[in-house]
C-alpha positions as CSV (number, residue, x, y, z in Angstrom):
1,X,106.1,118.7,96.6
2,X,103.7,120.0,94.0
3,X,100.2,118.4,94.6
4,X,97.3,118.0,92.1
5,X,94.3,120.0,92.2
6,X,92.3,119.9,95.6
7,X,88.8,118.5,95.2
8,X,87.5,120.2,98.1
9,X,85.2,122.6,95.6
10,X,83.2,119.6,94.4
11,X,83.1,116.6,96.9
12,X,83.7,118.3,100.4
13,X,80.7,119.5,103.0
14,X,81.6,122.0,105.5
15,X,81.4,121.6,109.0
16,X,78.2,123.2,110.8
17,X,78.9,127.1,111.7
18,X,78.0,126.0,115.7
19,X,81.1,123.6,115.5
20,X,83.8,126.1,113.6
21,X,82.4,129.7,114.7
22,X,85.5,131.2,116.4
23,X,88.0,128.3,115.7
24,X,91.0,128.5,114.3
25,X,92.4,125.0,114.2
26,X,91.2,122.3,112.2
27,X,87.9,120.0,112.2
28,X,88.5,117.8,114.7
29,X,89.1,118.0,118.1
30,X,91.5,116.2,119.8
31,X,88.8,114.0,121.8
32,X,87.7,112.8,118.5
33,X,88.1,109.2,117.4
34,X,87.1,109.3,113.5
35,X,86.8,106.6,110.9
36,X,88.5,107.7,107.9
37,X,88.4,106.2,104.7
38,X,90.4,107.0,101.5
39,X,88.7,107.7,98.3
40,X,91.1,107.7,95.6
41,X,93.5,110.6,97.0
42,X,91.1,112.5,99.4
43,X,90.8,110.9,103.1
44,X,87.0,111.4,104.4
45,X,85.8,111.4,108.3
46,X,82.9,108.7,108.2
47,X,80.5,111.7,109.4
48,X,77.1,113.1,108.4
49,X,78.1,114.8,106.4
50,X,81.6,113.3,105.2
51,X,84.0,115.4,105.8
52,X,87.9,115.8,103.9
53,X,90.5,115.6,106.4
54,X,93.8,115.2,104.3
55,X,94.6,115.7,100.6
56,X,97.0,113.4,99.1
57,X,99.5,114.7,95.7
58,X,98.9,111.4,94.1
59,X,97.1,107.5,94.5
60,X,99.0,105.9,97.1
61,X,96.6,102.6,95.9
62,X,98.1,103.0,92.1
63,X,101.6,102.9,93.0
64,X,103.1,105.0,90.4
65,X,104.8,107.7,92.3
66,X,107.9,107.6,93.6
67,X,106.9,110.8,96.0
68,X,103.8,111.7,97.9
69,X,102.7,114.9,99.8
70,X,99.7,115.0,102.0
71,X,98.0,118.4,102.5
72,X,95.4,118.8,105.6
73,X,92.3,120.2,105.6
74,X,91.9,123.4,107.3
75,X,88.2,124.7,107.9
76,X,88.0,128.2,109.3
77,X,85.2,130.2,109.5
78,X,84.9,134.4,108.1
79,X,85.9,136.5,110.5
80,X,83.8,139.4,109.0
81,X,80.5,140.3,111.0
82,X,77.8,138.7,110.5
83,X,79.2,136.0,108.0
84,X,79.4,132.5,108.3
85,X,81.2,131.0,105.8
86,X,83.3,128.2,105.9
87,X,86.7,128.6,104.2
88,X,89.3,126.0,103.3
89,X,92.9,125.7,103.3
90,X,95.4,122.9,102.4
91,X,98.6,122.8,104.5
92,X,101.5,120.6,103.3
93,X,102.4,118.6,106.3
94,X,104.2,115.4,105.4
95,X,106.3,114.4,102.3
96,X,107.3,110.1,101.8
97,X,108.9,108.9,99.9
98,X,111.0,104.7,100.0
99,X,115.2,105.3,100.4
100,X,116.8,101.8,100.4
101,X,120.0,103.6,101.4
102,X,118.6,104.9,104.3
103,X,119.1,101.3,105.5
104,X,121.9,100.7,104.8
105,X,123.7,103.5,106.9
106,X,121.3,104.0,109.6
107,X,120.1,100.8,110.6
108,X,123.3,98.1,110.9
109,X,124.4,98.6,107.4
110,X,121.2,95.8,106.0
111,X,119.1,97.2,103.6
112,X,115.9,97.4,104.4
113,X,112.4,99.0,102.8
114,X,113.1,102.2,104.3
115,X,110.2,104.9,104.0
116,X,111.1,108.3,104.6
117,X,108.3,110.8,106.0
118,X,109.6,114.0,105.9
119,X,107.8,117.1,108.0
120,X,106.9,119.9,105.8
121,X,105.9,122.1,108.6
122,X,107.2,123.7,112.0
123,X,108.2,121.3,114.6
124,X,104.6,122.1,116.7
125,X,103.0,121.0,113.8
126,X,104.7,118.0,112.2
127,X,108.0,115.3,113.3
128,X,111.0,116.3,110.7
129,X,111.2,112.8,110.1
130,X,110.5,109.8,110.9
131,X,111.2,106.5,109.2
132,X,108.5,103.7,108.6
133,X,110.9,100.0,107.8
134,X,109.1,96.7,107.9
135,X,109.6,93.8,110.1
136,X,108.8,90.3,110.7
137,X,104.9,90.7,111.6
138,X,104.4,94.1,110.2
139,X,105.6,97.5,110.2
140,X,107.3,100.0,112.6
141,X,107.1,103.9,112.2
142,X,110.6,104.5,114.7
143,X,109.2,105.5,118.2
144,X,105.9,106.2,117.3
145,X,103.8,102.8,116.4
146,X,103.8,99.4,115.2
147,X,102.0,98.5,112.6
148,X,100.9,94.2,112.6
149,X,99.8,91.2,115.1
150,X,101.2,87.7,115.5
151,X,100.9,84.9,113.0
152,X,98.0,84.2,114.7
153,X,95.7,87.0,115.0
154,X,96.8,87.7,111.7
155,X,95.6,83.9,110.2
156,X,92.1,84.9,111.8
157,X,91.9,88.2,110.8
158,X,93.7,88.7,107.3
159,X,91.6,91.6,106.9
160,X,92.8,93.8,109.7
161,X,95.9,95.6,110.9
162,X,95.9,96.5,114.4
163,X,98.0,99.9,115.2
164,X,99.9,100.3,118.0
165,X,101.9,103.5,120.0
166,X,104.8,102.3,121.8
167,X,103.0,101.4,125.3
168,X,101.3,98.9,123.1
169,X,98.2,100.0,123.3
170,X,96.0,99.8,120.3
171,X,95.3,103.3,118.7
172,X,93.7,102.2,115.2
173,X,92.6,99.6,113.3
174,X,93.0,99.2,109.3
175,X,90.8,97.5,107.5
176,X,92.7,96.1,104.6
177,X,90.8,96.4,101.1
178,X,90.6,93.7,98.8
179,X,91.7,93.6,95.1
180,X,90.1,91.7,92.1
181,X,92.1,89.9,89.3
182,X,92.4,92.9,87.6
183,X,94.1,94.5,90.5
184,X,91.1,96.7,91.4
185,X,90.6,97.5,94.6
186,X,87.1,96.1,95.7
187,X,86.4,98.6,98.4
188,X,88.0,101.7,100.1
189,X,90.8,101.2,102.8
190,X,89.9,102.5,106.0
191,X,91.5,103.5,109.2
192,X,89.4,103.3,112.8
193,X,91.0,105.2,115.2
194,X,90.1,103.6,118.6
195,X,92.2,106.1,121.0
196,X,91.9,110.4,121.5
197,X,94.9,111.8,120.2
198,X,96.6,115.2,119.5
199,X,96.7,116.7,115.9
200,X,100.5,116.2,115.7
201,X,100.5,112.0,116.3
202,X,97.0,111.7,114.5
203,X,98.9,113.6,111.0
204,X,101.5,111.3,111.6
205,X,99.4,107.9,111.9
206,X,97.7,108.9,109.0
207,X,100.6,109.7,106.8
208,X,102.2,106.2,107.8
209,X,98.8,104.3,107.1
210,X,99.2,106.5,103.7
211,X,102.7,105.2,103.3
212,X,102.1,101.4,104.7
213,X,99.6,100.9,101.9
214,X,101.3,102.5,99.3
215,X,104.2,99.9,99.5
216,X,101.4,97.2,100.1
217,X,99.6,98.6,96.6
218,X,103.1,98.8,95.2
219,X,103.4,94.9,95.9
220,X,100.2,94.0,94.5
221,X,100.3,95.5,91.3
222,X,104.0,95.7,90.2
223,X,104.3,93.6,86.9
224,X,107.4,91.3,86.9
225,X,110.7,93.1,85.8
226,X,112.3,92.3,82.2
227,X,115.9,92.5,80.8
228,X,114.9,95.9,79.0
229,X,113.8,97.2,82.5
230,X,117.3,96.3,83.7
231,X,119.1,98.3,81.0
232,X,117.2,101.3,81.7
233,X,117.7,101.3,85.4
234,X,121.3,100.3,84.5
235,X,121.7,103.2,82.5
236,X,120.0,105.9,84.2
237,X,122.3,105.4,87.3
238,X,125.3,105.3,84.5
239,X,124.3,108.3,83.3
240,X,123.5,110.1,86.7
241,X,127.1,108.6,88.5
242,X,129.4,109.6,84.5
243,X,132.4,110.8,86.8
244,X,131.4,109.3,90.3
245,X,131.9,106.7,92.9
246,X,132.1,103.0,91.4
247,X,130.7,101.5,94.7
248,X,128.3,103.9,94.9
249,X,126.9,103.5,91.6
250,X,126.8,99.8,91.9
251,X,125.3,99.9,95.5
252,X,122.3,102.4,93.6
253,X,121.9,100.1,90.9
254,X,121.8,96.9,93.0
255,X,119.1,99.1,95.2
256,X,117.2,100.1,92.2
257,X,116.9,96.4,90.9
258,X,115.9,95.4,94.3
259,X,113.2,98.2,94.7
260,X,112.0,96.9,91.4
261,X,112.4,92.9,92.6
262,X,111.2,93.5,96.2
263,X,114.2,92.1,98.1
264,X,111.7,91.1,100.9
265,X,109.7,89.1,98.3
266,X,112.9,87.3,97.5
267,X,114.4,86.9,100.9
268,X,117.7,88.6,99.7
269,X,119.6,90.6,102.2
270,X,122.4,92.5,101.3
271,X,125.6,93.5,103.2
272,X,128.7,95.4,101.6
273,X,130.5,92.0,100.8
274,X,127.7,91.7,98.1
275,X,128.2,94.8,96.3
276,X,131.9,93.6,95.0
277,X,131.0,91.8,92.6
278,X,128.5,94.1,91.1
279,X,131.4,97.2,91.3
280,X,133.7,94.8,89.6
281,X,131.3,94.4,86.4
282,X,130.1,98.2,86.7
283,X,133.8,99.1,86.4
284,X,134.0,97.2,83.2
285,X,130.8,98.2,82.0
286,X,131.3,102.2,82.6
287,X,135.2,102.2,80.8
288,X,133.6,99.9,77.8
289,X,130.8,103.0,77.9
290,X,133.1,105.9,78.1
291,X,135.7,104.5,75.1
């Protein structure tokens, strides 16, 4: 994925030489536990100075993409004598992106807010992929962490998401940013990462904090669907299925008008049974289309 313009030239301070002199891998070492904050689509260390860590393609807290690429920040110093410059480079690590019908073949044919994240790199560097799908009390990145505390905790601390890896131990804690009525964020989300980890897991936990809240901002400022937007979703799978499947275009448009609806909102679950009906009236509607 294509990302915008790095912002690196204008907002980001380079490490001190003492720390990067001679190192080739990236800002922080893996004994590090950083607080990182997101500012618009740049993710800052809380240091002195801040420092970039990860690049996002677009605003996960706007919602308007349907695909999202995070870059990393790689600070290396010159190797030519007697220079110490600090040089940057973004690497592509993670692509997400939501697949409702990712639920519906891998996990007991139920459809569920599946979100795809999708290495970009070799398999030292990044997972090849690794699916983050909601649950009762929060979220779950598959064999990796959980994401959410009970009804309780959650009652006294609205304001927090605790992080977990699979021992359930806590590895992070979100701090959820508010929105005003205008559905403006009122602060900067941020992620304090409580336990050491390795570059591969932290790229990871950070990718599906990036993810987590981008279907959280999705929810919060999505603006109620309308017949017109039916007929255009309607139509664009017509258009995209002319001399395919039947089922299959009426299970993508039933997923597309659920993505839109937020089947979770609505407490609608769908199995096969459901997508009869819909295949009967697409069958109609594509022959009354093609004559």
């Amino acid at each position: 994925m294509t990302a915008e313009p790095s912002k690196l030239d204008v907002d980001v301070q380079p490490p001190t030489y003492d720390n990067t002199v001679n190192d080739t891998r990236t800002q922080l070492s893996c004994g590090e536990t950083p607080t990182l904050f997101l500012d618009k689509t740049t993710i800052f260390a809380h240091t002195s100075p801040p420092r970039a860590l990860y690049e996002l393609s677009n605003a996960v807290t706007d919602a308007k993409s349907l695909v999202y690429g995070v870059q990393k920040v790689v600070y290396r110093v010159s190797s030519e004598a007697g220079s110490d410059n600090v040089r940057t480079r973004l690497d592509h690590i993670y692509d997400f992106t939501q697949d409702p019908l990712k639920g519906l073949e891998s996990f007991k044919m139920q459809l569920h807010d599946v979100i795809v994240i999708t290495g970009q790199m070799s398999s030292k560097r990044t997972y090849r992929e690794v699916y983050l799908m909601p649950g009762v009390s929060g979220w779950k990145v598959k064999d990796h962490f959980k994401a959410g505390d009970s009804a309780v905790h959650q009652m006294k601390h609205q304001d927090e998401i605790h992080w977990k890896n699979m021992k359930g131990e806590v590895v992070a804690i979100e701090s959820v940013a508010k929105r005003d009525k205008e559905k403006k964020l009122l602060g900067m989300p941020q992620l304090d990462v409580v336990i050491p980890m390795d570059h591969k897991e932290l790229d990871l936990l950070v990718t599906s904090w990036m993810a987590r809240l981008w279907r959280q901002s999705a929810d919060e400022t999505k603006d109620p669907m309308t017949w017109k937007d039916f007929k255009e979703i309607s139509k664009l799978a017509l258009n995209r299925n002319k001399f395919g499947n039947t089922w299959v275009l009426s299970a993508r448009v039933l997923l597309s008008l659920l993505y839109v609806l937020d089947a979770r909102e609505l407490g609608v679950w769908v199995c096969l049974d459901n997508l009869f009906f819909l295949g009967l009236i697409c069958s109609i509607f594509t022959s009354r289309t093609r004559t």
